[in-house]
C-alpha positions as CSV (number, residue, x, y, z in Angstrom):
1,X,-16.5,-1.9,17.0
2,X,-17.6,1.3,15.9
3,X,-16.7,3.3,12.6
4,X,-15.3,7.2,12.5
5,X,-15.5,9.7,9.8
6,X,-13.3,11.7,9.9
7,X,-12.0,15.0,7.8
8,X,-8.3,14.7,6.5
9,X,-6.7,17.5,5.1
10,X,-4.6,16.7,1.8
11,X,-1.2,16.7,3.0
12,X,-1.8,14.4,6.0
13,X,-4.3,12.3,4.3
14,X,-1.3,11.4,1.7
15,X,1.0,10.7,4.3
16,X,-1.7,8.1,5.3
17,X,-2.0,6.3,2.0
18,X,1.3,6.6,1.4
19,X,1.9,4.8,4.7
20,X,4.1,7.5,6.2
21,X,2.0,8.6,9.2
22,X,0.1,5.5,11.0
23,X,-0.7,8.1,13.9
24,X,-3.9,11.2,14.4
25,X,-3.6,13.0,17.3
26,X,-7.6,14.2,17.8
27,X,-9.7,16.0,20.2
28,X,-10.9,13.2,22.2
29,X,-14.7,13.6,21.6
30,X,-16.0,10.2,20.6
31,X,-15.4,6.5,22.4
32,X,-12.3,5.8,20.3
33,X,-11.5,2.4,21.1
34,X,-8.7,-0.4,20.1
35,X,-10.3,-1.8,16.8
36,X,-12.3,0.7,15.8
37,X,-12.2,1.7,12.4
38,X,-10.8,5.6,11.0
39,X,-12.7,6.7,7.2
40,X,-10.5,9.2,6.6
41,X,-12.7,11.5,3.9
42,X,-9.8,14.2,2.2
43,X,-11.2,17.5,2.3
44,X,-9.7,20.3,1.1
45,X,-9.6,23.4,3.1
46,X,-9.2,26.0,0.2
47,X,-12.0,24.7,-1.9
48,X,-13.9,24.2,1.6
49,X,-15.0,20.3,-0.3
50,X,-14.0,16.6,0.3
51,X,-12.1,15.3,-2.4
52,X,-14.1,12.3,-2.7
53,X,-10.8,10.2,-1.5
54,X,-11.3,7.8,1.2
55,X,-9.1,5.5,3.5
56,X,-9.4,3.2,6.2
57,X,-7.5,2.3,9.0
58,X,-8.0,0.2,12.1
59,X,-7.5,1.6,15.5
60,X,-4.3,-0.7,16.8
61,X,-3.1,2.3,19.9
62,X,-4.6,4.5,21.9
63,X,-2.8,6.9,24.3
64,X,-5.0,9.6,26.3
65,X,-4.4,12.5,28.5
66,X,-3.7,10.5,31.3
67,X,-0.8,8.6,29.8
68,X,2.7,10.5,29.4
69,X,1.7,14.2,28.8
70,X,-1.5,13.9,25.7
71,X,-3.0,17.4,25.8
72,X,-6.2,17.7,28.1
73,X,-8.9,16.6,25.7
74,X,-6.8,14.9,22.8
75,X,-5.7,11.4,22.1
76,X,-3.6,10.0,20.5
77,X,-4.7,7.0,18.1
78,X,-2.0,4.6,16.3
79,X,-3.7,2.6,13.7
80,X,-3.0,-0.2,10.7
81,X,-4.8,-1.8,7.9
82,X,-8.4,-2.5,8.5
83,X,-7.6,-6.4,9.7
84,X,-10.7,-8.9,8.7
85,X,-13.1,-9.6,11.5
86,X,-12.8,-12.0,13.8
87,X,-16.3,-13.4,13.1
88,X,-16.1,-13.2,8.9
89,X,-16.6,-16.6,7.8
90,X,-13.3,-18.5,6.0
91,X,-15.6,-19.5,3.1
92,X,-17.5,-16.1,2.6
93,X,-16.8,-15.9,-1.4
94,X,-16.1,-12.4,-3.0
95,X,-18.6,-12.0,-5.4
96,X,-18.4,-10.7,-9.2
97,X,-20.6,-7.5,-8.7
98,X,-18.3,-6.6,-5.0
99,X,-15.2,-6.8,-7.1
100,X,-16.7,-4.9,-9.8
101,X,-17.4,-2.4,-7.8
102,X,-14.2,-2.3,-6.2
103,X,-11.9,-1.7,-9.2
104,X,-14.3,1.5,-10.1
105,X,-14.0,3.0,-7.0
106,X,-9.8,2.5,-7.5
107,X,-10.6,3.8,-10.6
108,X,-12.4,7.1,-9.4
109,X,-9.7,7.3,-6.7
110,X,-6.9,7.1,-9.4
111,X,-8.8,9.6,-11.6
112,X,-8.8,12.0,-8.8
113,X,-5.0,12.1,-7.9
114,X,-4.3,12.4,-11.4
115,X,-6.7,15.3,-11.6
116,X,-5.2,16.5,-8.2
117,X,-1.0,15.8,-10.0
118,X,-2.1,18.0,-13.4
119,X,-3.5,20.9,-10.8
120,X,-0.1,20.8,-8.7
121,X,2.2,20.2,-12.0
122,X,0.8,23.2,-13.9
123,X,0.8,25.4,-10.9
124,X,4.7,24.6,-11.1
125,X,5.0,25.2,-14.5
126,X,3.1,28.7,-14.7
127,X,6.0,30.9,-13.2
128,X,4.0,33.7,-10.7
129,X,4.8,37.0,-9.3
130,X,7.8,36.8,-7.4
131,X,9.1,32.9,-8.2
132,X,9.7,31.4,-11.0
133,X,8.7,28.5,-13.5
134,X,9.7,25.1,-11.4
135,X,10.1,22.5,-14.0
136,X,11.7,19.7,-11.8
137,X,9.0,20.1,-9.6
138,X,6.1,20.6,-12.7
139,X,7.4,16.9,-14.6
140,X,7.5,15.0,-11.2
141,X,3.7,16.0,-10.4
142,X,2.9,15.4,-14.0
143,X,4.6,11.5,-14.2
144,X,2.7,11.1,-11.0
145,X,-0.7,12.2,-13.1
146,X,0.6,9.8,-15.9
147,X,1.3,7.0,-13.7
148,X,-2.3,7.7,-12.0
149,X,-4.0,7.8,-15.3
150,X,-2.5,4.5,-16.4
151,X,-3.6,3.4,-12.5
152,X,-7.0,4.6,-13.3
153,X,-7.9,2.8,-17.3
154,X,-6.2,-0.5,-15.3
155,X,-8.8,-0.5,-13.1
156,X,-11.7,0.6,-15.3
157,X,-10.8,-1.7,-18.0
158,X,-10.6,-4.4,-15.2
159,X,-14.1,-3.6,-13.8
160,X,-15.6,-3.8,-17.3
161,X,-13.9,-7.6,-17.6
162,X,-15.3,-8.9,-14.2
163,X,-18.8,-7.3,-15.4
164,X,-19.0,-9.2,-18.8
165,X,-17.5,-12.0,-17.2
């Protein structure tokens, strides 16, 4: 099984965590195989950085150029949630420190849609040349930085109880 990092753009990488799109379609230039593993990194084009997002999803399909029309060169890759391996052990225990570690890295990953929701809502609320101010669109983006925030000190706060503990 082998792992694959690869650059997601914002508005396909949110599909993915969303659970919307389950499907890449990607030049076929690395042994993609059934059960390998997609890290999708967000990156975003304008700021030419990676967002410091990250999701994983486990290979499930696979249709290439030689099945039903796939562009010379391209695949096509369905995936899933990462499943466990077949060789983990039933009684490997999850230790303090790994879900510690966890909850701060949902934390970080909360903080950064939130940061992402304020940067969208204010852009909506800021009229610009030629449109104007779009308030229903400016409070949605902002309750989804509230609800990320609240997502974010959950997680922290949870973190800081599994480390004392």
């Amino acid at each position: 099984m082998n792992r694959h990092e690869l650059k997601t753009w914002p508005q396909y990488f949110a599909a993915v965590r969303s659970g919307k799109k389950r499907f890449e379609i990607r030049r076929n230039d690395r042994d993609f195989a059934v059960g390998d593993i997609l890290v999708l990194r967000e990156f975003d084009p304008d700021s030419d950085t990676y967002t410091g997002q990250v999701e994983e999803r486990q290979i499930t399909f696979l249709l290439s150029e030689e099945d039903y029309g796939v562009i010379h060169g391209f695949v096509a890759i369905g995936f899933g949630e990462v499943m466990p391996h077949a060789d983990a052990s039933p009684e490997a225990k999850l230790t303090a420190e790994q879900l510690a570690t966890w909850h701060e890295t949902q934390a970080s990953n909360a903080t950064l849609r939130a940061e992402g929701a304020r940067k969208v809502s204010a852009s909506y609320a800021a009229p610009t040349t030629g449109r104007a101010a779009m308030s229903v669109a400016a409070d949605r983006h902002a309750g989804v930085a509230a609800a990320a925030e609240a997502e974010a000190g959950f997680h922290a706060a949870a973190a800081m109880i599994v480390r004392k503990g």
